[in-house]
N, C-alpha and C positions, 0 to 999 in steps of 0.2 A: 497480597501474595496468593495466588492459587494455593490449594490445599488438597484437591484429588479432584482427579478427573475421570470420567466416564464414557465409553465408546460401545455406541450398539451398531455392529453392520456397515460400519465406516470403513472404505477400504476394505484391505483385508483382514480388520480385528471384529471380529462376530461379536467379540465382549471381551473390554479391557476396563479393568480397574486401575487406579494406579492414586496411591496416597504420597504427598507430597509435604517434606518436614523439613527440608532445607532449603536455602536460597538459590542453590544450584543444582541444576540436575542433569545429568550426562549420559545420552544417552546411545548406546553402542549392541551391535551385532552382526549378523549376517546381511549382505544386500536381499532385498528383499522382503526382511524381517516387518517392514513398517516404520521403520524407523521415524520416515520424514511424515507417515500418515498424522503422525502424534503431534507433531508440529504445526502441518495442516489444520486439524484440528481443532486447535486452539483461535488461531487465525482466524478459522472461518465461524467460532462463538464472539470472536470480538468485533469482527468487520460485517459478517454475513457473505463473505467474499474467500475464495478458493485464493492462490498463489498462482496455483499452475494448472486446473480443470480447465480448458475452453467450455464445456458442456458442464454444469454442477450434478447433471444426476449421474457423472461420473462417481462421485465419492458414494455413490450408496454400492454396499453390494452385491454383486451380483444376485438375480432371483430374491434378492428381499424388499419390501414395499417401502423401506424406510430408512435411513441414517441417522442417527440422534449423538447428539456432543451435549454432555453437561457438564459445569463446570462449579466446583466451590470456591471460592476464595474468603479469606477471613470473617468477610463483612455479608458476599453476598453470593447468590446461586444463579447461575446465566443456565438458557438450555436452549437449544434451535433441533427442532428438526426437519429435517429434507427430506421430500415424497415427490412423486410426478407430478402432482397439483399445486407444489411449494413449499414456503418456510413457512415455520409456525415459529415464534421466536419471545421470551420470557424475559422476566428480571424479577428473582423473590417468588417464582411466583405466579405476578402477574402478566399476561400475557400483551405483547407488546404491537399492536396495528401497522406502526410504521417502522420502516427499518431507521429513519432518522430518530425514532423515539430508543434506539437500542442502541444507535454506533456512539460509541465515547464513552459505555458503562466500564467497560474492562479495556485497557488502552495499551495498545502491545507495536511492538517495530521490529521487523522478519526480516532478515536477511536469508537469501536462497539465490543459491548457482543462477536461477535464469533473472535473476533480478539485472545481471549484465544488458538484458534491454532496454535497461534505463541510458545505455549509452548506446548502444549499437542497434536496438530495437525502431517501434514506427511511432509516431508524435502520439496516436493514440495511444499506446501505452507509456507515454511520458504523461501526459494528461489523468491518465486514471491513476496514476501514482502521485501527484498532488491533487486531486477530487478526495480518494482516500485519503489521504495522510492528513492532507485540512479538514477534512469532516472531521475527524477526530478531535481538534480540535477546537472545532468552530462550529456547534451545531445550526447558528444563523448563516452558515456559508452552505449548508447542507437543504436549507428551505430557499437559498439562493440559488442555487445550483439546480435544483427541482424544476423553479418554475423557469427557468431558463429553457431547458428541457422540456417541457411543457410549451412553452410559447413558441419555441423555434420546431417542433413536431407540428402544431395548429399552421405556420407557416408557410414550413415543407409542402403540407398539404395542402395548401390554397394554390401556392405556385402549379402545382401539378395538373389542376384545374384553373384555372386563370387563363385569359389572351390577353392580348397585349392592349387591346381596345373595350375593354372592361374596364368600370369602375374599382378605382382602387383602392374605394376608402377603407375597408377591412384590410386590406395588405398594408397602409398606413397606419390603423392602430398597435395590430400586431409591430409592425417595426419599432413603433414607439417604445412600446413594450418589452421588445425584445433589447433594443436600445438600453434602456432603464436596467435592466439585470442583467447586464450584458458588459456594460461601464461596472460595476460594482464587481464582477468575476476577475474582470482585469486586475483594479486594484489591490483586491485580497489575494489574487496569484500573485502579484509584484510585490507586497510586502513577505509573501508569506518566501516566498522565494528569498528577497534580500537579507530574511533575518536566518533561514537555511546557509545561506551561504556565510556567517558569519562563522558557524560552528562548525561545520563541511570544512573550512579553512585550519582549524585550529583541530580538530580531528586526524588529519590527513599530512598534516606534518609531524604524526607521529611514527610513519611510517616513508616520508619522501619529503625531500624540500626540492620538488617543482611548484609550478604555481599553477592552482589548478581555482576555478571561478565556475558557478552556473548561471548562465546566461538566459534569460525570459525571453522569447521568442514572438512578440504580439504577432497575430496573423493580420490585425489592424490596428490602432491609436485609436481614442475613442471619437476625434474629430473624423478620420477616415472611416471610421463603422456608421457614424450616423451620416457620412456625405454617402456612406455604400446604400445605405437603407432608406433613403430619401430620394435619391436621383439614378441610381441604378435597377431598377425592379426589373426593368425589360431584360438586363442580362437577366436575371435569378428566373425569370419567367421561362426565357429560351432555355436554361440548363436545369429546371423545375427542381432546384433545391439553394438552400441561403449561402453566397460563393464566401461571405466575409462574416467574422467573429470568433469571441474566444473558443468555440467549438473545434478551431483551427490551430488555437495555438499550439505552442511548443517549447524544450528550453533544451540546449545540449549543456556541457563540461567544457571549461577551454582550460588547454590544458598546454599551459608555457606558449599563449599568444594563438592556439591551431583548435579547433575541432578534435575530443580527445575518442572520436569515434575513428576521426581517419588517422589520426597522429598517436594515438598511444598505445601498448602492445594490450594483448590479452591478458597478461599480469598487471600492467599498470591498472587497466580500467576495471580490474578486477578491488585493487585495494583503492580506486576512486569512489566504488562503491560500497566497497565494508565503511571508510569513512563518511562517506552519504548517511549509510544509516544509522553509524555511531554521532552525526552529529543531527539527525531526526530526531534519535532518544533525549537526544542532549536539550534541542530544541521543545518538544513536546512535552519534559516536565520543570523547566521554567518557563512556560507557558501557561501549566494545568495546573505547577504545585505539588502535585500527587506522581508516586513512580509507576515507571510503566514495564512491562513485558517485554524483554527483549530472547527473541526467537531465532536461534543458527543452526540453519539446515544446512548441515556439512561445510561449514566456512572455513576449515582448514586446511582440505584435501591439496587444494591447489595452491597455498603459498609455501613460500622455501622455509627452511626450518628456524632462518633468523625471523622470517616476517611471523611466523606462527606464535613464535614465544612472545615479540614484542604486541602482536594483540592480545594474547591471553594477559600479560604485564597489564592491559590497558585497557581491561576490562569493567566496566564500573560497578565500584564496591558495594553498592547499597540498593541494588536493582534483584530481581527476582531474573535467572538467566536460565534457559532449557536450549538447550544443545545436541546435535547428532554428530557424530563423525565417522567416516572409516578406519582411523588411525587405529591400529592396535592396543589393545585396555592399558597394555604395561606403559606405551609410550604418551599416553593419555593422561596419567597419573602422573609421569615422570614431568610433563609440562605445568600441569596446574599443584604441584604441589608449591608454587610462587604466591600462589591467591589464597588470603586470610579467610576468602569463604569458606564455611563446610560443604562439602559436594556430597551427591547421592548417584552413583553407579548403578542405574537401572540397564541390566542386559534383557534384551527380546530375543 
């Protein structure tokens, strides 16, 4: 469980302290106030990763050289800071080289309004939202995932430079290569997907009994990746980048037999996705064993007042929970006085 947190230059908090003594904390004020910064925050000591920056040297700022997030928790002390030349990023302490030696120390699941593009969004951001959420908890999918990445950038760039009348034996190790970590991304997406969607399922009827499934989208099977990268080069040559692999892939929602991007309203795919990541949490600590962080930036604003109370009802009891909303304090209190947690009412 966090214990206090720390913000130098983050956003708009020049310097926030904040000690934390209960399981739940609620946090409420004016728009503007920060609220959702503090959320971010947190997020971005456990992942290395913003929510909603396109740019990271967004969160330092204005006119300051620096953004620092520290973090305690019972056991241990996380610290990252952001400057124009990077992260520098700790545990204990000791200072940490790779970001794969960092992600999985504090292990948290965020729910935020724009997480809606996880349904209506571009495959790329379906793809970094199972990248991250399996790094977490898989840090050998995380040294898999790398050199994938690695091998298919050395590729890219041979294609660029290559003719078609050229020796291809370097274009055929790389395939191999690419081949080799490229079958092994699939799989760990395919299971990691199928055992998502057990708990996405059993989630998600606590708020609709449609039938809602996510679906693994291969961009190829691993027999047509290696027929791509064996006997297709001349395309990848003429289009001087690799046309097939899991770089490509993708998963949507189906939602009662249809695509829940084109078939279901902006309320539905709304609590498609509270249940996504109430069954992420669910997923990642009978996986790890250990509880995780669960992060709501503003997840109530837009359900109706039945859907509101039955998430708060359905809230899990034994997880550490930090929350924002616009709702008004009195009618804030008047919902959660349901949950056997003790809350802490921090206004900004």
């Amino acid at each position: 469980m966090i214990k206090t947190i720390s913000l130098r230059n983050f956003r708009n908090h020049s310097h926030l302290d904040l000690t934390i003594e209960k399981p739940l904390i609620y946090i409420y004020g004016a728009n503007g106030s920060g609220k959702t910064s503090i959320l971010e925050s947190i997020y971005f000591c456990a992942t290395t990763k913003s929510h909603r920056a396109v740019d990271e040297k967004e969160m330092i700022q204005t006119d300051k050289p620096f953004a620092q997030v520290k973090i305690a928790t019972e056991k241990h002390r996380y610290e990252i800071t952001l400057s124009k030349d990077g992260k520098r990023i700790s545990v204990d302490g000791i200072e940490k080289r790779r970001i794969s030696e960092f992600i999985g120390h504090l292990t948290v699941v965020m729910f935020a309004p724009s997480d809606l593009k996880l349904i209506t969004g571009t495959p790329s951001d379906r793809r970094q939202f199972l990248d991250l959420e399996m790094s977490q908890l898989n840090l050998q999918y995380v040294h898999t995932l790398n050199k994938y990445k690695k091998i298919l950038k050395q590729r890219n760039a041979l294609l660029k430079r290559i003719q078609k009348n050229d020796d291809y034996t370097f274009l055929d190790i790389l395939g191999e290569q690419l081949y080799e970590t490229g079958v092994q991304i699939i799989s760990k997406r395919k299971a990691f997907v199928d055992k998502l969607n057990t708990h996405l399922k059993v989630k998600y009827q606590l708020f609709s009994n449609h039938d809602i499934s996510l679906i693994y989208k291969f961009d190829v099977d691993e027999k047509a990746f290696k027929k791509h990268l064996e006997k297709q080069q001349k395309t990848d040559i003429m289009y001087q980048t690799t046309l097939a692999g899991p770089h490509r892939d993708d998963f949507y929602v189906d939602f009662n037999g249809f695509d829940a991007r084109r078939y279901a309203s902006q309320g539905q795919q709304r609590l498609i996705v509270i249940a996504l990541k109430l069954g992420l949490l669910s997923l990642i600590e009978k996986e790890t064993e250990k509880q995780a962080i669960l992060l709501l930036d503003d997840v109530l604003s837009e359900l109706d007042p039945e859907k509101q109370q039955t998430f708060i009802n359905n809230l899990p009891d034994h997880d550490q929970i930090i929350m924002n909303s616009a709702l008004q304090i009195k009618q804030a209190q008047a919902q959660m006085v349901v949950l056997e947690k003790e809350i802490t009412y921090v206004k900004l």
